[in-house]
PDB file of the backbone (N, CA, C, O) and the ligand in Angstrom, with CONECT records:
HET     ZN  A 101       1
ATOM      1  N   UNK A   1       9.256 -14.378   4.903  1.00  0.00           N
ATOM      2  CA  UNK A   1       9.120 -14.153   3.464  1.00  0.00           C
ATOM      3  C   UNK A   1       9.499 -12.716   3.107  1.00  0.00           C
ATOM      4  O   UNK A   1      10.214 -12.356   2.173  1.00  0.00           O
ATOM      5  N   UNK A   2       8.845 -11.911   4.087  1.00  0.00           N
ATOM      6  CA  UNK A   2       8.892 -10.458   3.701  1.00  0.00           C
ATOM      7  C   UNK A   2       9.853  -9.811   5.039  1.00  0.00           C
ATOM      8  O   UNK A   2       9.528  -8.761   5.594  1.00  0.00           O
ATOM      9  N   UNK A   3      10.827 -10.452   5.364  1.00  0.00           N
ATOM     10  CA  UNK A   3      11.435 -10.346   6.855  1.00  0.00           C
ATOM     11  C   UNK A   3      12.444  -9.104   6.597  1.00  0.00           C
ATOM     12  O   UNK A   3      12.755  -8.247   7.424  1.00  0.00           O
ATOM     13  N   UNK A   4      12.787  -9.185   5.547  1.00  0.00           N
ATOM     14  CA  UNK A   4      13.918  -7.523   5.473  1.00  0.00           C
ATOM     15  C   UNK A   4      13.151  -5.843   5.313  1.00  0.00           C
ATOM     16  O   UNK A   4      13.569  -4.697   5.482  1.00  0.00           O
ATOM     17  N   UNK A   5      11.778  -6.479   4.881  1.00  0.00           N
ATOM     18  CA  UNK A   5      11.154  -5.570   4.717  1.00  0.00           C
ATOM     19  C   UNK A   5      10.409  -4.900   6.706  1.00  0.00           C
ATOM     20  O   UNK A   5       9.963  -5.497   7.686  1.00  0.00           O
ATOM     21  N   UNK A   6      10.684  -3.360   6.350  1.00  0.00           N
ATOM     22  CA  UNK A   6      10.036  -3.047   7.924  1.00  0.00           C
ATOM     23  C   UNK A   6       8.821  -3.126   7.748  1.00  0.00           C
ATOM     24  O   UNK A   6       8.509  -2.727   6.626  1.00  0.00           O
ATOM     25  N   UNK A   7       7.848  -3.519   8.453  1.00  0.00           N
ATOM     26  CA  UNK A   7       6.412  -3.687   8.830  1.00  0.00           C
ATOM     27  C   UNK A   7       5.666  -2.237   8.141  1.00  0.00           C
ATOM     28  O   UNK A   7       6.088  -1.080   8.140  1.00  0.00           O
ATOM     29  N   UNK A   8       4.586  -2.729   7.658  1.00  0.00           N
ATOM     30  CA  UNK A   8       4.012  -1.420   6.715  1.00  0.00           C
ATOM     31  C   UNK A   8       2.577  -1.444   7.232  1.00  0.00           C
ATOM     32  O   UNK A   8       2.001  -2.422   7.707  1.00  0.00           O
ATOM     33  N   UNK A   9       2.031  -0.062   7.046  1.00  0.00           N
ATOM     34  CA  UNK A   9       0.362  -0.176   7.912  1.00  0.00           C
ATOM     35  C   UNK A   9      -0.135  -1.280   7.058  1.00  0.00           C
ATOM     36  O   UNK A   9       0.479  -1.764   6.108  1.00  0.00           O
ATOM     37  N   UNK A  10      -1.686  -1.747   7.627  1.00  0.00           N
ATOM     38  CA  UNK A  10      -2.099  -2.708   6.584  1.00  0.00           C
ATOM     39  C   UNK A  10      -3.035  -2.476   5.224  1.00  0.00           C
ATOM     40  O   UNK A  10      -3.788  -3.219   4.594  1.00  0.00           O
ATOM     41  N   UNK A  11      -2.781  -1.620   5.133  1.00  0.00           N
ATOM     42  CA  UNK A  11      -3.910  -1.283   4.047  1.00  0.00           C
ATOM     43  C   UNK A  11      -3.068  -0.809   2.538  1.00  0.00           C
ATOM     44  O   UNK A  11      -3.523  -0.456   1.450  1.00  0.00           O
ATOM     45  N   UNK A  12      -1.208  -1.037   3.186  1.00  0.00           N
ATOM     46  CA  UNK A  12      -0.381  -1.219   2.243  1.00  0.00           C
ATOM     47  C   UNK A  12       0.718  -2.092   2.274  1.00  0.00           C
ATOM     48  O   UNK A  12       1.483  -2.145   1.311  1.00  0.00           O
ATOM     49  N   UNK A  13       0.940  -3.046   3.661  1.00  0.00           N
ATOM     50  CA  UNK A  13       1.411  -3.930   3.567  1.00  0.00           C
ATOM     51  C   UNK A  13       1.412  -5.528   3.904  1.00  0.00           C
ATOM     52  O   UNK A  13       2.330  -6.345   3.975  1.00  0.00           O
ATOM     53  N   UNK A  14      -0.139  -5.642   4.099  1.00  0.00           N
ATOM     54  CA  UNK A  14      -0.710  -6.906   3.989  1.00  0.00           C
ATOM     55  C   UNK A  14      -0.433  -7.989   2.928  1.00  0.00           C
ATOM     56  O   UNK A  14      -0.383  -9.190   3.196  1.00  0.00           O
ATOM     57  N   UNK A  15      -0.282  -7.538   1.877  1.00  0.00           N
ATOM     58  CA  UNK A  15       0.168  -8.250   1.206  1.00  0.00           C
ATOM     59  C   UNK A  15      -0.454  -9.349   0.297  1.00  0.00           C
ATOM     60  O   UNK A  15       0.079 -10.301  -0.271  1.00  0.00           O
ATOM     61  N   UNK A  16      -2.161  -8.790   0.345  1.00  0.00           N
ATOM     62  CA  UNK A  16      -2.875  -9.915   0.658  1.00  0.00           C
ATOM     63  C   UNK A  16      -3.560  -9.509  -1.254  1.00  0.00           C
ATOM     64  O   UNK A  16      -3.936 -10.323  -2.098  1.00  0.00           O
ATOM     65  N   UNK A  17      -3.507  -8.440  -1.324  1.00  0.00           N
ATOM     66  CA  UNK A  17      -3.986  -7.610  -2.612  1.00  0.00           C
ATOM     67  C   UNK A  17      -2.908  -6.751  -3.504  1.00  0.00           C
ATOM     68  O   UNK A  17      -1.955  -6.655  -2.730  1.00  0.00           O
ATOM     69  N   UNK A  18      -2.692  -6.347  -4.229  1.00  0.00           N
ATOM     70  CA  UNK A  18      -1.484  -5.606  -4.860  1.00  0.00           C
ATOM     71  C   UNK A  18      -1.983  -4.234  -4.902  1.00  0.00           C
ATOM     72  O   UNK A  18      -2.995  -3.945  -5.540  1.00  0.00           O
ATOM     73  N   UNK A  19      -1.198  -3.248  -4.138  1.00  0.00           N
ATOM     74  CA  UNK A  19      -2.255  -2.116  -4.151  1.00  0.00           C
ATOM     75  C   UNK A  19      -2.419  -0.884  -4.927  1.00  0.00           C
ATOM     76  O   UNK A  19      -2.656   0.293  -4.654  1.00  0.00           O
ATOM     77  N   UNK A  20      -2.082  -1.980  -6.636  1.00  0.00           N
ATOM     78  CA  UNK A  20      -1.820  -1.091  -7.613  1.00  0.00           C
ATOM     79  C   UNK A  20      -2.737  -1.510  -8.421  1.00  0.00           C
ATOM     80  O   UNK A  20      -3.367  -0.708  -9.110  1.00  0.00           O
ATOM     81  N   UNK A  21      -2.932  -2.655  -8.461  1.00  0.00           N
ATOM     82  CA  UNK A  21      -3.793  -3.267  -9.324  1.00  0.00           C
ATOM     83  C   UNK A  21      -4.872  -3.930  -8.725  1.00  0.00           C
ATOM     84  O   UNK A  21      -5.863  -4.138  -9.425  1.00  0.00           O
ATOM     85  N   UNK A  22      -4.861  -4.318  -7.508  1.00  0.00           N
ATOM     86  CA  UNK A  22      -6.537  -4.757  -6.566  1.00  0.00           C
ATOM     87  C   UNK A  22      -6.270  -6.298  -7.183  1.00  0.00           C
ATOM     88  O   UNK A  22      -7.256  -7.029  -7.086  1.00  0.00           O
ATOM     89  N   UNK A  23      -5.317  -6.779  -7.680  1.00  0.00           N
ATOM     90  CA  UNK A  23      -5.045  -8.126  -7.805  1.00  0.00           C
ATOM     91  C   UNK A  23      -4.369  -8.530  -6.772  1.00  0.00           C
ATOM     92  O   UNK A  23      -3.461  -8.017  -6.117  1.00  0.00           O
ATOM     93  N   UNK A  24      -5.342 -10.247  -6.668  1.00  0.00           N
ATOM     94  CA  UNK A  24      -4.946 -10.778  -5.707  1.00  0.00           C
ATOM     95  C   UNK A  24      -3.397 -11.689  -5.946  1.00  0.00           C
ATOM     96  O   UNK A  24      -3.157 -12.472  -6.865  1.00  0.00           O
ATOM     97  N   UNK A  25      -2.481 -11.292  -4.802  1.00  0.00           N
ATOM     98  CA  UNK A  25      -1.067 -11.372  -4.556  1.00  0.00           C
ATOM     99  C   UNK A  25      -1.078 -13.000  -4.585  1.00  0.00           C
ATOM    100  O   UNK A  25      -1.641 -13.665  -3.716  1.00  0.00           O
ATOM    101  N   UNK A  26      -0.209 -13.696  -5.976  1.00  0.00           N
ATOM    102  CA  UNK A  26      -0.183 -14.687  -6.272  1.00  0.00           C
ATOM    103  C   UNK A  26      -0.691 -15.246  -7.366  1.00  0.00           C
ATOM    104  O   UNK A  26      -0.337 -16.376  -7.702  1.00  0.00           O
ATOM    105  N   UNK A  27      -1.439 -14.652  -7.954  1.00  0.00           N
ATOM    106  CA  UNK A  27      -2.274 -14.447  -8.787  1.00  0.00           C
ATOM    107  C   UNK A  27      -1.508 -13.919  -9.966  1.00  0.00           C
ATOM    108  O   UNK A  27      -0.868 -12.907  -9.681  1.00  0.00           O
ATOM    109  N   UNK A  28      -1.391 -14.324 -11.221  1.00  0.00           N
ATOM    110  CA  UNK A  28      -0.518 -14.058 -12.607  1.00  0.00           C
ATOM    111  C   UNK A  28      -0.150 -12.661 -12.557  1.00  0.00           C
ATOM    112  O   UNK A  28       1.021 -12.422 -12.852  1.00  0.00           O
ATOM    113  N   UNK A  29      -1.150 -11.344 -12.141  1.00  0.00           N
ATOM    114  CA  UNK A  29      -0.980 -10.409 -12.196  1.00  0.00           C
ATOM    115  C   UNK A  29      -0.843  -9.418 -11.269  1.00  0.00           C
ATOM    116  O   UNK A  29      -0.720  -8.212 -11.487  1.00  0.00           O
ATOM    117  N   UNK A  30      -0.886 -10.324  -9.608  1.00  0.00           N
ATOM    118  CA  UNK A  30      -0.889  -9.448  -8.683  1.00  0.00           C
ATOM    119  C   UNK A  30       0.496 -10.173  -7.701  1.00  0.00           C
ATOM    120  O   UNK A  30       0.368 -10.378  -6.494  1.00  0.00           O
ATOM    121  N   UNK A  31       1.770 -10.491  -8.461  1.00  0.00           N
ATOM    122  CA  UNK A  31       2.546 -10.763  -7.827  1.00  0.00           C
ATOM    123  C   UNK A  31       3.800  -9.803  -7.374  1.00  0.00           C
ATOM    124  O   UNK A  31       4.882 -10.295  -7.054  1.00  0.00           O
ATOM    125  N   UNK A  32       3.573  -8.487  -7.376  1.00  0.00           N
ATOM    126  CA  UNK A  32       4.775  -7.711  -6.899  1.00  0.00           C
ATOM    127  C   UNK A  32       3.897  -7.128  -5.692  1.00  0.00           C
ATOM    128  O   UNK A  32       2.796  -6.579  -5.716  1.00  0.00           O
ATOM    129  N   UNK A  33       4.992  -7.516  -4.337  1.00  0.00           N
ATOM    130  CA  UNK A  33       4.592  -6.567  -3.266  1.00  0.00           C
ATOM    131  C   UNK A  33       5.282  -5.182  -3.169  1.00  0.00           C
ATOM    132  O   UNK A  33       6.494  -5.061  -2.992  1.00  0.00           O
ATOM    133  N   UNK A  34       4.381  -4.106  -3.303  1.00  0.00           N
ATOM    134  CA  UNK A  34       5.026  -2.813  -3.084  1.00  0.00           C
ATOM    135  C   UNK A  34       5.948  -2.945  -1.600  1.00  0.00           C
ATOM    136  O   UNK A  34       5.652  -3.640  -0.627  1.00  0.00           O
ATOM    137  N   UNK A  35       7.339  -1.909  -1.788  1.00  0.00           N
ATOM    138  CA  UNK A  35       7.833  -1.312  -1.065  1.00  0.00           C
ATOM    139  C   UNK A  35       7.898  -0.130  -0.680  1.00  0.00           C
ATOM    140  O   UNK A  35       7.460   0.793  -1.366  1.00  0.00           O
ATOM    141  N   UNK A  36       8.642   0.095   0.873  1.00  0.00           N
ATOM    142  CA  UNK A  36       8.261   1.494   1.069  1.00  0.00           C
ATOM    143  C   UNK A  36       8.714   2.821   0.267  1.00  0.00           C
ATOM    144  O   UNK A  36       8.176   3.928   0.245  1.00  0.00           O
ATOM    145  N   UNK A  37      10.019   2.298  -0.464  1.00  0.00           N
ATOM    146  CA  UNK A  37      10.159   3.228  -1.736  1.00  0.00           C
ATOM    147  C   UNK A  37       9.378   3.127  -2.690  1.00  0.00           C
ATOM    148  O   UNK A  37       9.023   4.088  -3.373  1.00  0.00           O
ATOM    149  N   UNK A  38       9.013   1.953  -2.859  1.00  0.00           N
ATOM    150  CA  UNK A  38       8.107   2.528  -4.418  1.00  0.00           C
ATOM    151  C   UNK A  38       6.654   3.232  -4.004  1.00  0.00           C
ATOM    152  O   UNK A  38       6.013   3.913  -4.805  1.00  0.00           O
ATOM    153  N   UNK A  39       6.238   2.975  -2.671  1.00  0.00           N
ATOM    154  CA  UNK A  39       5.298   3.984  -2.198  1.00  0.00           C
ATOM    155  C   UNK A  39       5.706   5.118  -2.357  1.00  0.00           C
ATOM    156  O   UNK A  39       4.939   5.744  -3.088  1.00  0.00           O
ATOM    157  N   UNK A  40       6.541   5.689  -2.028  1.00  0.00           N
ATOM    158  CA  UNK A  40       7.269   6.615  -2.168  1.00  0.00           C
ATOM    159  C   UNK A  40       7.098   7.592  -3.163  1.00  0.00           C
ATOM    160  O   UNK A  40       7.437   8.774  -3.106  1.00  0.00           O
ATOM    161  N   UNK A  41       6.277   6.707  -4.519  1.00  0.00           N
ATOM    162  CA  UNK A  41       6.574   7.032  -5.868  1.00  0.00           C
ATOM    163  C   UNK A  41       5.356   7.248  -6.259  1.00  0.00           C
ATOM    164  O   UNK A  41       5.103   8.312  -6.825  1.00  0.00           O
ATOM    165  N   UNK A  42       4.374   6.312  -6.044  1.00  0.00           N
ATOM    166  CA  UNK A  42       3.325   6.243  -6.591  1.00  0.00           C
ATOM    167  C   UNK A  42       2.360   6.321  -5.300  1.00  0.00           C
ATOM    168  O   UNK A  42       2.907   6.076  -4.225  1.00  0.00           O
ATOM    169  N   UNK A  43       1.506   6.516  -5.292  1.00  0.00           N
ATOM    170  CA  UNK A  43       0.423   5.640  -3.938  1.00  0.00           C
ATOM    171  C   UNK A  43      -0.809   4.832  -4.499  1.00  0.00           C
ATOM    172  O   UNK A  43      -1.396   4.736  -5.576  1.00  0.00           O
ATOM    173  N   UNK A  44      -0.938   4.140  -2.852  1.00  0.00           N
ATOM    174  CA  UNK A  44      -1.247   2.738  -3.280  1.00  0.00           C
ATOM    175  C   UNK A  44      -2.571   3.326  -3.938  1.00  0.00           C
ATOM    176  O   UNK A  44      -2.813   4.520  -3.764  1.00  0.00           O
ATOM    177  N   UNK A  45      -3.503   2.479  -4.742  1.00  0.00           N
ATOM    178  CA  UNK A  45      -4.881   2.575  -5.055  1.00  0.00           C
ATOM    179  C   UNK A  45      -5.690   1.637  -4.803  1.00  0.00           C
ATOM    180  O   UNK A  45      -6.817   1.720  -5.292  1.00  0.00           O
ATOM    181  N   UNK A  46      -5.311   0.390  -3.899  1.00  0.00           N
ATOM    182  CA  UNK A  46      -6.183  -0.939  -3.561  1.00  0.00           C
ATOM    183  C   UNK A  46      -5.915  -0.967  -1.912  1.00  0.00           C
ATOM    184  O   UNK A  46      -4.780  -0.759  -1.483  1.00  0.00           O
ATOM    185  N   UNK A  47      -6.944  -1.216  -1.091  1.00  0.00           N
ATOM    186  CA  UNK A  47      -6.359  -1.686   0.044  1.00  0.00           C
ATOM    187  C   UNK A  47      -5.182  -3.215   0.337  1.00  0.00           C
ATOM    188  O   UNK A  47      -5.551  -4.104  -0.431  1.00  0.00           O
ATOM    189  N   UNK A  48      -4.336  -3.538   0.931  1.00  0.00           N
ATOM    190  CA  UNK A  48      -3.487  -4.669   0.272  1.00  0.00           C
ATOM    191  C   UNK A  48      -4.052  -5.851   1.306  1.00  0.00           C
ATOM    192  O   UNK A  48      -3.615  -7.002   1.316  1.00  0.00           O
ATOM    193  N   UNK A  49      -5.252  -5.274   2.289  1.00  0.00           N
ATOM    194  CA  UNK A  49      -5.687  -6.253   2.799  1.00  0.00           C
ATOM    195  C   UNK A  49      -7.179  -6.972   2.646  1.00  0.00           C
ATOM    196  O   UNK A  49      -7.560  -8.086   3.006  1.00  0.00           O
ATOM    197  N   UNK A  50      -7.842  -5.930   1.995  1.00  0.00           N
ATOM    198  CA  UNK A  50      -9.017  -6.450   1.689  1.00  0.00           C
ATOM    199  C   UNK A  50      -9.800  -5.996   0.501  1.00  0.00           C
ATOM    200  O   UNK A  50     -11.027  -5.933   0.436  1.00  0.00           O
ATOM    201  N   UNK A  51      -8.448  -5.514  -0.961  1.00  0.00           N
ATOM    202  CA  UNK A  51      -8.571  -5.459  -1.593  1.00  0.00           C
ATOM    203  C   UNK A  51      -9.804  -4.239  -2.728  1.00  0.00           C
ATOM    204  O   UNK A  51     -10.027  -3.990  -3.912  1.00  0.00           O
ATOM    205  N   UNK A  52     -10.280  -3.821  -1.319  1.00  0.00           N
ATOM    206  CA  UNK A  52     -11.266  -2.071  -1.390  1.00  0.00           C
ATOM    207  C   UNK A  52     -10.350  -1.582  -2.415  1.00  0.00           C
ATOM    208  O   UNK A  52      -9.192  -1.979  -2.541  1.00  0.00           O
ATOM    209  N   UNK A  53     -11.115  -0.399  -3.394  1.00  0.00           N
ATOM    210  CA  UNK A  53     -10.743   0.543  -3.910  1.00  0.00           C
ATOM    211  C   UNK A  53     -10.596   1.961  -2.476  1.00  0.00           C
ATOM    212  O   UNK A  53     -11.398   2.111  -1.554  1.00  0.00           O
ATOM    213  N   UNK A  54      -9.320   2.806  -2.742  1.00  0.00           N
ATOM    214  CA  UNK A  54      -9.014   3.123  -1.460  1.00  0.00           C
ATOM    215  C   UNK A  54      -9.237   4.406  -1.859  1.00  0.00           C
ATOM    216  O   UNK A  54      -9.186   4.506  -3.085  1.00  0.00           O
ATOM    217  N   UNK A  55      -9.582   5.954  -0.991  1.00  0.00           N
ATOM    218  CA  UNK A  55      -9.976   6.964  -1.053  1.00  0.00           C
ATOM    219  C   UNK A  55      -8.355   7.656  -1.338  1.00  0.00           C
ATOM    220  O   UNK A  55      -7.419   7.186  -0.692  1.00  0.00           O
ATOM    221  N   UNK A  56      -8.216   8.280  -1.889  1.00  0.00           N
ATOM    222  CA  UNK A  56      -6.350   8.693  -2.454  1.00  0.00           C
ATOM    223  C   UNK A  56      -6.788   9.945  -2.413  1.00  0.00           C
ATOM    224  O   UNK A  56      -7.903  10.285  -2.806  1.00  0.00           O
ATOM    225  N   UNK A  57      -5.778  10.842  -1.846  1.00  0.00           N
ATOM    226  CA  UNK A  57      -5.540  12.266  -2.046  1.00  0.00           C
ATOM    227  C   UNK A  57      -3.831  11.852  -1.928  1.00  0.00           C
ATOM    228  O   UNK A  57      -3.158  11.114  -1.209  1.00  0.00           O
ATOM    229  N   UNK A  58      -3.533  12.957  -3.286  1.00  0.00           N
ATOM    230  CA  UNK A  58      -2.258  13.459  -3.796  1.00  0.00           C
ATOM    231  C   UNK A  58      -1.882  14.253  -3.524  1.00  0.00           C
ATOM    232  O   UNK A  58      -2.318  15.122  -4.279  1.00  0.00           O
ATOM    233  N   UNK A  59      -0.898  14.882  -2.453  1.00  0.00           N
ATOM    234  CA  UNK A  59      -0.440  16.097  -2.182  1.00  0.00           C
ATOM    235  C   UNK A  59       0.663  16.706  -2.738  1.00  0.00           C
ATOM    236  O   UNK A  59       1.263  15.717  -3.158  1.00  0.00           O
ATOM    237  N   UNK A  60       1.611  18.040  -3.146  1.00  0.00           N
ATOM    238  CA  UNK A  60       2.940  18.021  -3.883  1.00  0.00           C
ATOM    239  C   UNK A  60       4.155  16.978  -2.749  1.00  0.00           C
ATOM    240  O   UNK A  60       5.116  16.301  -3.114  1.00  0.00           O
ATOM    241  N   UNK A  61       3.773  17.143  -1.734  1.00  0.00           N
ATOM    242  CA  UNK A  61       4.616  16.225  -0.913  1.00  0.00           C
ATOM    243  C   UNK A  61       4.345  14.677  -0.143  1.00  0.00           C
ATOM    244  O   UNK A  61       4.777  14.054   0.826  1.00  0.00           O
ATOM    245  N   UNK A  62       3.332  14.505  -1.253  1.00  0.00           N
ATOM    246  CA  UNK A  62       2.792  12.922  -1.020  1.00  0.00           C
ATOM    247  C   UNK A  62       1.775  12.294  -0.946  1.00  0.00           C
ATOM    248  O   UNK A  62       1.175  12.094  -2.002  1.00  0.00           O
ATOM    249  N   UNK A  63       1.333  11.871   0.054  1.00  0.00           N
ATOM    250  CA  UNK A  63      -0.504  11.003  -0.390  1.00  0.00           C
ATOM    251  C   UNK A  63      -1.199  10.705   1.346  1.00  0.00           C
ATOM    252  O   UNK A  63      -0.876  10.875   2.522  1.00  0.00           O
ATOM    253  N   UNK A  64      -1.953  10.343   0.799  1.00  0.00           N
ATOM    254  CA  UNK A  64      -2.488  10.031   1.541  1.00  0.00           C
ATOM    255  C   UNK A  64      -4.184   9.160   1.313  1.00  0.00           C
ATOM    256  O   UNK A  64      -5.167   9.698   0.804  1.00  0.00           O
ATOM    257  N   UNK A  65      -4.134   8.020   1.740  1.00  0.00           N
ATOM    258  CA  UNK A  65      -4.619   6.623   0.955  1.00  0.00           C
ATOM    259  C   UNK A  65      -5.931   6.375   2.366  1.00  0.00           C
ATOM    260  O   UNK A  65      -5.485   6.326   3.512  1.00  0.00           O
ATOM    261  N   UNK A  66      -7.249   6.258   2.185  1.00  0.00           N
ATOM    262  CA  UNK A  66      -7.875   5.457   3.258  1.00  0.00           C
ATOM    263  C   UNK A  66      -8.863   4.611   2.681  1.00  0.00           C
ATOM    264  O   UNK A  66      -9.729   4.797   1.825  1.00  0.00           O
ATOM    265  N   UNK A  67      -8.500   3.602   3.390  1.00  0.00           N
ATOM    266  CA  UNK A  67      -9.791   2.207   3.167  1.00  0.00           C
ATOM    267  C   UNK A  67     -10.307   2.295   4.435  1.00  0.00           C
ATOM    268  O   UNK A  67      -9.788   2.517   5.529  1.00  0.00           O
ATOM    269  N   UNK A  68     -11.935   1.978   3.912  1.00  0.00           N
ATOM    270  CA  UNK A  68     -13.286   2.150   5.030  1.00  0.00           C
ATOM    271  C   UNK A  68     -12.900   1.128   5.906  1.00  0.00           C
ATOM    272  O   UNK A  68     -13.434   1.178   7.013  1.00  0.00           O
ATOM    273  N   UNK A  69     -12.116   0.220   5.702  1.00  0.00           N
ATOM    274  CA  UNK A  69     -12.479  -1.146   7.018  1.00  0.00           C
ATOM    275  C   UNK A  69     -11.328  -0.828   7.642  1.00  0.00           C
ATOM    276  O   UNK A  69     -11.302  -1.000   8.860  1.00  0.00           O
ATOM    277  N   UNK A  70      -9.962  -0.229   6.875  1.00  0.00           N
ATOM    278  CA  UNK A  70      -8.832  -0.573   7.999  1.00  0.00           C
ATOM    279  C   UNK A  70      -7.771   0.342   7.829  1.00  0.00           C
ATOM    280  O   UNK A  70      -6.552   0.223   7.713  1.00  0.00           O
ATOM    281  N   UNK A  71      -8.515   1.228   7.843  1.00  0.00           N
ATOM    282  CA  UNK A  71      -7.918   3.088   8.041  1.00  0.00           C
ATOM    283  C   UNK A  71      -7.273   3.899   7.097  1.00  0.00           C
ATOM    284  O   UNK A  71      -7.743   4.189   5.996  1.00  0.00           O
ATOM    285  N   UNK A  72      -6.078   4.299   7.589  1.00  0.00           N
ATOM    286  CA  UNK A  72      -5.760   5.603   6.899  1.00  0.00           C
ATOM    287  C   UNK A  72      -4.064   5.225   6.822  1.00  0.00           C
ATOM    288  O   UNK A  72      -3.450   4.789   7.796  1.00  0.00           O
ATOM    289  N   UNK A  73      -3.391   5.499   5.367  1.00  0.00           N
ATOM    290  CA  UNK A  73      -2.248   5.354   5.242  1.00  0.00           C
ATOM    291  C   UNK A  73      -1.475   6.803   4.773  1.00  0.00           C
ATOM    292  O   UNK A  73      -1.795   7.314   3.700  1.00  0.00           O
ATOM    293  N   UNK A  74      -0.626   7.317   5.483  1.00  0.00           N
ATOM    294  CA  UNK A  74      -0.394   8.799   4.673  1.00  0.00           C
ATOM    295  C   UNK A  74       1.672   8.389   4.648  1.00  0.00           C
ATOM    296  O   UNK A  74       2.348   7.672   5.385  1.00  0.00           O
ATOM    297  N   UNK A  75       1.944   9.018   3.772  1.00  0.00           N
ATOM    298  CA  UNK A  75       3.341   8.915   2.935  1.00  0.00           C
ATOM    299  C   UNK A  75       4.369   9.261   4.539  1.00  0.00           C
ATOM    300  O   UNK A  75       5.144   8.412   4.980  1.00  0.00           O
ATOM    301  N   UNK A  76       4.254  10.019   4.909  1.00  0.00           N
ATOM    302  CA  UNK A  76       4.877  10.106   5.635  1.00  0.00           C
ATOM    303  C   UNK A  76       5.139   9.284   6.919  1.00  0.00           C
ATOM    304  O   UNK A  76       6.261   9.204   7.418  1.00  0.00           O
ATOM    305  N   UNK A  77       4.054   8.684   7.421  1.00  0.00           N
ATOM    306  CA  UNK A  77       4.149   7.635   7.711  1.00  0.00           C
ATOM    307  C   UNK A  77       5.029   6.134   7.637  1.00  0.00           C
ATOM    308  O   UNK A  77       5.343   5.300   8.486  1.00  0.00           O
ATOM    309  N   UNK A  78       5.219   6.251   6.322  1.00  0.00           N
ATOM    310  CA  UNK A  78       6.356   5.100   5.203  1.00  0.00           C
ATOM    311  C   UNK A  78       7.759   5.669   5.227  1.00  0.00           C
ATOM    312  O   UNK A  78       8.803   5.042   5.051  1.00  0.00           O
ATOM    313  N   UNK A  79       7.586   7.167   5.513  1.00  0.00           N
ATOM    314  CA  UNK A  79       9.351   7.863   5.729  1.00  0.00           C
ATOM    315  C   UNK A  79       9.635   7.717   6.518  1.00  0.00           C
ATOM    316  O   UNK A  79      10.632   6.996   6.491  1.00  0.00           O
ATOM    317  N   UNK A  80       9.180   8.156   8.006  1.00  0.00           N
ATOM    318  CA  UNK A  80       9.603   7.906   9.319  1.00  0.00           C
ATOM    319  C   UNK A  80      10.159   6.045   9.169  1.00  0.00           C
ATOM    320  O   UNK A  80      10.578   5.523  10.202  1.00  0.00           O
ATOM    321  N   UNK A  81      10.117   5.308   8.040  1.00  0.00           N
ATOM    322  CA  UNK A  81      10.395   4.085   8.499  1.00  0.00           C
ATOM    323  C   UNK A  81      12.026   3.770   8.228  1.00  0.00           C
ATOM    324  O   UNK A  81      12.810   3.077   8.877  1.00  0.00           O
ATOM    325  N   UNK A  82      12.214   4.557   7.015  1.00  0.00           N
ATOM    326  CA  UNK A  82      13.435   4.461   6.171  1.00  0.00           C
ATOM    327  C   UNK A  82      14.338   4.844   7.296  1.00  0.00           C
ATOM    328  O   UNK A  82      15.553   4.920   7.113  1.00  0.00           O
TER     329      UNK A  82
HETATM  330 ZN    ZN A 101      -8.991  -2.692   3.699  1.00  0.00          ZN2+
END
């Protein structure tokens, strides 16, 4: 489904939550899965796997995102993928 896309940690690419809106993926309003560019842009604010509100720090050169059950997502992380 998501096969062109490279594998993303899970707490932004589970897929399971939208991790902009904490809507569940499939759901009228939680149907866009972020990519690693649009991470890029924004950072996430939902875990995408279990739908937590996620701890966000904004840095001038990016983010860095953690949910209590299933860790820590930081921007750079998502570059090394490109
Ligand atoms: Zn989580």
């Amino acid at each position: 489904m998501i096969s062109d896309i490279p594998a993303l940690p899970a707490p932004v690419g589970a897929g399971v939550y939208n991790v902009y809106t904490g809507a569940e993926i499939g759901s009228a309003s939680g149907s866009t899965i972020p990519t690693a560019a649009q991470l890029g842009l924004e950072p996430p604010r939902f875990c995408a796997e279990c739908g937590r509100r996620m701890i966000v720090q904004v840095r001038p050169d990016g983010w860095h995102a953690k949910c209590s059950r299933h860790g820590e997502v930081d921007s750079h992380d998502l570059e090394m993928q490109r």
